[in-house]
ROSE-4610 file (N, C-alpha, C; in Angstrom, 1 decimal, always signed):
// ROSE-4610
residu = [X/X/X/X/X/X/X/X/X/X/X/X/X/X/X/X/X/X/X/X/X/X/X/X/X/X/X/X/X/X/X/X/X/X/X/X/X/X/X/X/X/X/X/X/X/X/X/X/X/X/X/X/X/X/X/X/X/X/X/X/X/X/X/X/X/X/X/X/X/X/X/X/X/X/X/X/X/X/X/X/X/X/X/X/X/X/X/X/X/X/X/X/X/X/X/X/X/X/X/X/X/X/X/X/X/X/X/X/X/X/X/X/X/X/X/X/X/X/X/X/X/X/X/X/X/X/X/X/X/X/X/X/X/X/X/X/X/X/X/X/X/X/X/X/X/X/X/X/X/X/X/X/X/X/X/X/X/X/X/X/X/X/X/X/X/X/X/X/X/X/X/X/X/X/X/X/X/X/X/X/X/X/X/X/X/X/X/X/X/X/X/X/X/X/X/X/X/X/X/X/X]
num = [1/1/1/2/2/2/3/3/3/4/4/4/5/5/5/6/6/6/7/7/7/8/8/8/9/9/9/10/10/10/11/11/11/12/12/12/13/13/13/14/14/14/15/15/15/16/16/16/17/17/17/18/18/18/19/19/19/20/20/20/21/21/21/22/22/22/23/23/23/24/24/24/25/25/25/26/26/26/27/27/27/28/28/28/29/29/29/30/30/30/31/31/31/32/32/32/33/33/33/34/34/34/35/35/35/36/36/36/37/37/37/38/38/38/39/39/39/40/40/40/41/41/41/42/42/42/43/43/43/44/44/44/45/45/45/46/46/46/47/47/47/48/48/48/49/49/49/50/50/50/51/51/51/52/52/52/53/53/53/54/54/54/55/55/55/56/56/56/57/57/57/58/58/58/59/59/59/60/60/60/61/61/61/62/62/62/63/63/63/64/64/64/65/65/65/66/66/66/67/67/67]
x = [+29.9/+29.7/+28.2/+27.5/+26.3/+25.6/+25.0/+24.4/+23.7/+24.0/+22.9/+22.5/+21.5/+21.1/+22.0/+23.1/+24.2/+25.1/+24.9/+25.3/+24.9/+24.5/+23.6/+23.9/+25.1/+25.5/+25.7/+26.0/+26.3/+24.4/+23.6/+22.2/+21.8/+22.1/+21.5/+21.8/+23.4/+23.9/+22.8/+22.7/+22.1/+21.2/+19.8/+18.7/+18.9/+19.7/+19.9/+20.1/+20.4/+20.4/+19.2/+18.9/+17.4/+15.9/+16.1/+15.2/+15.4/+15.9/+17.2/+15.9/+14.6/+13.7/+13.2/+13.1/+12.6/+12.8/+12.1/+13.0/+12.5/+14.0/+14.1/+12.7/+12.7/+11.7/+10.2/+9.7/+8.7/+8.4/+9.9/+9.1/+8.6/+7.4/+7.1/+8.2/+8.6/+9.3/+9.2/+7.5/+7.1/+7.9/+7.4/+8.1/+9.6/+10.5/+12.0/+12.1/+11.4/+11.7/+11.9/+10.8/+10.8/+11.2/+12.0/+12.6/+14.5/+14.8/+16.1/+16.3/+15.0/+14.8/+14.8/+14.7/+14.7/+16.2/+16.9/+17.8/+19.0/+19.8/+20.4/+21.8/+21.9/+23.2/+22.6/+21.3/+20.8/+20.7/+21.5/+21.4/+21.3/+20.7/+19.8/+19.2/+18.5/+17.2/+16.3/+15.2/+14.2/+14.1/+13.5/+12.6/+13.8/+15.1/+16.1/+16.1/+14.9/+15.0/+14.3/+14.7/+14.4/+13.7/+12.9/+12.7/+13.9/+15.2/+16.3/+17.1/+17.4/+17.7/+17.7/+16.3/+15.5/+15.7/+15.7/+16.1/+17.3/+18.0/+19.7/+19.6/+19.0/+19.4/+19.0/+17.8/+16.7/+17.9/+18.3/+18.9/+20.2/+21.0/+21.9/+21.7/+20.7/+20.3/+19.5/+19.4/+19.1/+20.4/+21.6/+22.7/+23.4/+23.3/+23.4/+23.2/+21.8/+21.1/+21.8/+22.2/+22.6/+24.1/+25.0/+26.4/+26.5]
y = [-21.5/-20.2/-20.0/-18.8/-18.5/-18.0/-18.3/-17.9/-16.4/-15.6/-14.4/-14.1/-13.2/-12.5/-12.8/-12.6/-11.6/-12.6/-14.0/-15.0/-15.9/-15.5/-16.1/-17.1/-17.1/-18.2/-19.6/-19.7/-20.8/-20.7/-19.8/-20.6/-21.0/-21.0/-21.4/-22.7/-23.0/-24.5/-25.5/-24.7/-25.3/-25.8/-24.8/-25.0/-26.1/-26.0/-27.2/-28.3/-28.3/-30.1/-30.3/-29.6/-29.4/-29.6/-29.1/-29.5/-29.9/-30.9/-31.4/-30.7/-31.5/-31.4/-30.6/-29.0/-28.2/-26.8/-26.3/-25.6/-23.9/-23.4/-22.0/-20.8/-21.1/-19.7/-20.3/-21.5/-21.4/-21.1/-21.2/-20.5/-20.0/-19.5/-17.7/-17.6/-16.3/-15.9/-15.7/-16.0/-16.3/-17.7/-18.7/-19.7/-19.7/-19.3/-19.1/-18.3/-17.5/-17.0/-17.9/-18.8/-19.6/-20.8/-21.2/-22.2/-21.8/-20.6/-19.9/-20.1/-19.6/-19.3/-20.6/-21.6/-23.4/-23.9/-23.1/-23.9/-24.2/-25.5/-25.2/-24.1/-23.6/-22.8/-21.5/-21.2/-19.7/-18.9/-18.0/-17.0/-15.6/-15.2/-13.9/-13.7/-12.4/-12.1/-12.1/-13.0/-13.2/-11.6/-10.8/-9.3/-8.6/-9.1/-8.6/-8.8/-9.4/-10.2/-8.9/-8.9/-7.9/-9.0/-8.3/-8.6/-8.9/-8.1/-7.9/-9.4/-9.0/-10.4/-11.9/-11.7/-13.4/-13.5/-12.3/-12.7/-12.3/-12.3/-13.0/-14.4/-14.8/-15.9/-17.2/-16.4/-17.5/-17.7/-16.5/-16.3/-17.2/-17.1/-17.8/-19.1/-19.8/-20.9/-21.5/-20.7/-21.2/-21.4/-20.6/-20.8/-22.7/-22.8/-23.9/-25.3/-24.8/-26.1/-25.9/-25.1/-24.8/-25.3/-25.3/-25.6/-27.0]
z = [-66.0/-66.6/-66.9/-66.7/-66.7/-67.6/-68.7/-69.8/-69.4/-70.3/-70.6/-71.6/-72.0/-73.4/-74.0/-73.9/-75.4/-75.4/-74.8/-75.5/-76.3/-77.6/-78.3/-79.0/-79.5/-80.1/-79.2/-77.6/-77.1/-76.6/-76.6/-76.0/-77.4/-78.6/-80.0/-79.8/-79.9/-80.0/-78.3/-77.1/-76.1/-76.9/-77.4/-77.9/-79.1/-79.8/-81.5/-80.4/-79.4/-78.6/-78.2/-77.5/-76.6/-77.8/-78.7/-79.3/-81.1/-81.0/-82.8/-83.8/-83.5/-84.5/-84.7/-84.1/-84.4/-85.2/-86.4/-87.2/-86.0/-85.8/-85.3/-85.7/-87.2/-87.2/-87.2/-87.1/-86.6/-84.9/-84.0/-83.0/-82.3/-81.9/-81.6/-80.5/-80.3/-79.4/-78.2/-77.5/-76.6/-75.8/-76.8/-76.6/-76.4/-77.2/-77.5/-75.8/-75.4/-74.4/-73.3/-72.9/-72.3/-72.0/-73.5/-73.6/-73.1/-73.6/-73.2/-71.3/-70.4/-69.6/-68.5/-69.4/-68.6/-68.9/-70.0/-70.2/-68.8/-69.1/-67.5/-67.5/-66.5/-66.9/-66.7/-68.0/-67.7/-66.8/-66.7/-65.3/-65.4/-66.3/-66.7/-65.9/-66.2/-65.6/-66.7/-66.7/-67.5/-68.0/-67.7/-67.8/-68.3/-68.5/-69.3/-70.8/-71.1/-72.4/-73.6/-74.6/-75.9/-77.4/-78.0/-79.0/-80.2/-80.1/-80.7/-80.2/-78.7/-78.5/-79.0/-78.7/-78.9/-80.3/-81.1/-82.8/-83.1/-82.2/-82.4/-81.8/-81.0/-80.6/-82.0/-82.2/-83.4/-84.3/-84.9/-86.1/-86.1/-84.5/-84.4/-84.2/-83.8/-84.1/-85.4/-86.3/-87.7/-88.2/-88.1/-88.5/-88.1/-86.6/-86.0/-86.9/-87.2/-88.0/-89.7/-90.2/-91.3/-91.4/-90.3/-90.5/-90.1]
């Protein structure tokens, strides 16, 4: 199954594996973009990506590290 934007909660938990050590809101969304955009599975279209998005995804991955 192919990751998109508006699944944010399963690319948060991708990202909490992909990177254990790092805390969500440091970072930039440049990066977050890029890092979404490697993950395996992802099948978006990059230039589909929103500022809204990328901070659902953050947001849902600060939750990740919280529960």
């Amino acid at each position: 199954m192919a990751l998109h934007w508006e699944d944010a909660e399963d690319i948060a938990e991708q990202l909490a594996v992909a990177h254990p050590d790092v805390d969500p809101l440091t970072v930039r969304f440049t990066d977050l973009h890029h890092w979404v955009c490697a993950l395996p599975g992802f099948g978006d279209d990059p230039k589909a990506s929103s500022e809204g998005k990328l901070e659902r995804i953050q947001m849902a991955w600060v939750e990740q590290r919280e529960s």
